[in-house]
Structure formats: structure tokens, C-alpha cells
C-alpha positions, 0 to 999 in steps of 0.5 A, a space after each residue: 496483475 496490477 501493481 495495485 493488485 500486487 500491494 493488495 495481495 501482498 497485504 490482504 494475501 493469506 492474511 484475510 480469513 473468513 470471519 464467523 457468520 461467512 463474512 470477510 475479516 477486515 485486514 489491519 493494514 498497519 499490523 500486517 505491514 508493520 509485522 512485515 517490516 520487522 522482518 527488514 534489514 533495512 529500517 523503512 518507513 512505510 507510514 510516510 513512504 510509498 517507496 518504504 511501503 513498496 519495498 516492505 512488500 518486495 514490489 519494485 519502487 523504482 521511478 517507473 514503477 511508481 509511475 506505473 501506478 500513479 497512471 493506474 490510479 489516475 494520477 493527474 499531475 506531474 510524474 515528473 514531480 516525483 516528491 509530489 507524486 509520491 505523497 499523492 501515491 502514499 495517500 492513494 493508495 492507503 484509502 484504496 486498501 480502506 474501500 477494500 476492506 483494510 483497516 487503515 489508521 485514520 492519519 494514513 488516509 486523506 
């Protein structure tokens, strides 16, 4: 899977029921995750961080993880501008959970 894939699934998971009239409900991305990070030790702050995001979700964010995924989302800069990188991710992939049917805050989107 990939490590999108794995991020949708984590969020979306069991989390998307079928609403009436046979459609998808849409998944508040900011509650589920929010509601996932309570549950941490560790006080992390998905909103601003691709590496908090990550760990909420217990994917790996290591470096070569989040290159991985820069490279998935076709990501054209330096990945060894890990800070640029980074926010690029953050962003990425906040608007690809709102194509796939999240309901992501506006000021986590570009």
C-alpha cells in the first residue's frame, strides 16, 4: 500500500459509514485525527506538522519515509530541503484527503 494510502486508511478507515440515500459520509478529518492525538503521550501538532501527522497515524516519519511520499505525490523540489519538504507534504496531502471525501479546515489547505 502506499504511504498515502496507509494515511487515507488510517483516517478514513471504519471512520466512513454509508450515509442515507446510499452515499459516503464525508470524513471530518480534523476531528478523527484530533481524537486520535488525545489519545497520545506525546503532545503533537498534526496541524503544522507532516511528522506529528504521521506519528498520530503510527506510520513511519522517518526522513526516508517522507521522501517516499514526497516522490508519490510528485513532489519537485529538493527532498533534501527536509523544512521546505515538509510544509509542501503537509499541505499535499491535506488537499488530497479533501478530493477524497475529507473535510479538511480550510486553513490546512493551500
Amino acid at each position: 500500500m502506499s504511504i498515502f494510502g496507509k494515511i487515507m486508511s488510517a483516517i478514513f478507515g471504519t471512520k466512513a459509514e454509508a450515509a442515507p440515500g446510499g452515499g459516503m459520509a464525508q470524513v471530518d478529518v480534523e476531528k478523527v485525527v484530533s481524537d486520535m492525538a488525545a489519545l497520545k503521550t506525546e503532545k503533537l501538532d498534526w496541524r503544522k506538522s507532516i511528522v506529528d501527522l504521521m506519528k498520530v497515524l503510527d506510520l513511519d516519519s522517518s526522513l526516508k519515509a517522507r521522501q517516499a511520499l514526497a516522490k508519490e505525490l510528485k513532489y519537485e523540489g529538493d527532498m533534501n530541503d527536509s523544512a521546505k519538504m515538509n510544509i509542501w507534504l503537509h499541505k499535499q496531502v491535506m488537499n488530497k484527503l479533501a478530493a477524497n471525501g475529507g473535510k479538511v479546515p480550510a486553513d490546512l489547505k493551500d
